[in-house]
N, C-alpha and C positions, 0 to 999 in steps of 0.2 A: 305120324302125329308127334312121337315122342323127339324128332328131330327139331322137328318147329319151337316144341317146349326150350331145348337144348338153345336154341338159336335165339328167341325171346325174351327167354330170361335173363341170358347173357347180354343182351341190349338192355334192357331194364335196369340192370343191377349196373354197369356202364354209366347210363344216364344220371344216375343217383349220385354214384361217384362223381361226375364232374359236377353236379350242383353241390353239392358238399364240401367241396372242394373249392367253387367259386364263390357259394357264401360266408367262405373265410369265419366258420361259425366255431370253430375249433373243434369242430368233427373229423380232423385229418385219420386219425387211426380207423375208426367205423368205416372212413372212405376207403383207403387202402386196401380193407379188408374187403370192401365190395367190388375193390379192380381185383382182388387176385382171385373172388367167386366166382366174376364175370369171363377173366381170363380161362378159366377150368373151363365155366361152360360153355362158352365158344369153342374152347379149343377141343372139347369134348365133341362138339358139333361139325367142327373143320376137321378132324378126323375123319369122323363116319362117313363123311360128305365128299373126302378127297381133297380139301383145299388147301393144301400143302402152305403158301404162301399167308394165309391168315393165320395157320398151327404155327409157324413161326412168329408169326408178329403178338400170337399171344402168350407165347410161354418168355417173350420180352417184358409184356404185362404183366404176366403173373411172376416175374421177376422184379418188376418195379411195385409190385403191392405189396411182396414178400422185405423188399426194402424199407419201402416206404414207412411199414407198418416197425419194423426194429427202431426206426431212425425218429419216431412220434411216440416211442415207449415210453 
């Protein structure tokens, strides 16, 4: 069950970001900051789970929220 959480949240927190992001509301930094939550808990997820190929694509994300978030300071 605790993987499920790992794996939903991470879409959750996802989803927010890109609305936030697409309502051009000047939420950039709070957004950022929810790809690079989202990236943790996916990747925390793709860990445990084996999925090699998504542990990559998210520590890219939580690369680009770690940016994201300096560069809206």
């Amino acid at each position: 069950m605790k993987i499920k959480i790992l794996e939903w949240s991470g879409v959750i927190t996802a989803i927010l970001y890109s609305l936030l992001v697409a309502f051009n509301i000047g939420a950039e930094f709070f957004a950022f900051f929810l790809l690079l939550i989202s990236a943790i808990l996916i990747g925390l997820w793709s860990f445990k789970e084996n999925h090699k190929g998504i542990l990559f694509l998210q520590l890219f994300y939580a690369t680009a929220g770690i940016i994201g978030m300096i560069r809206w300071f």
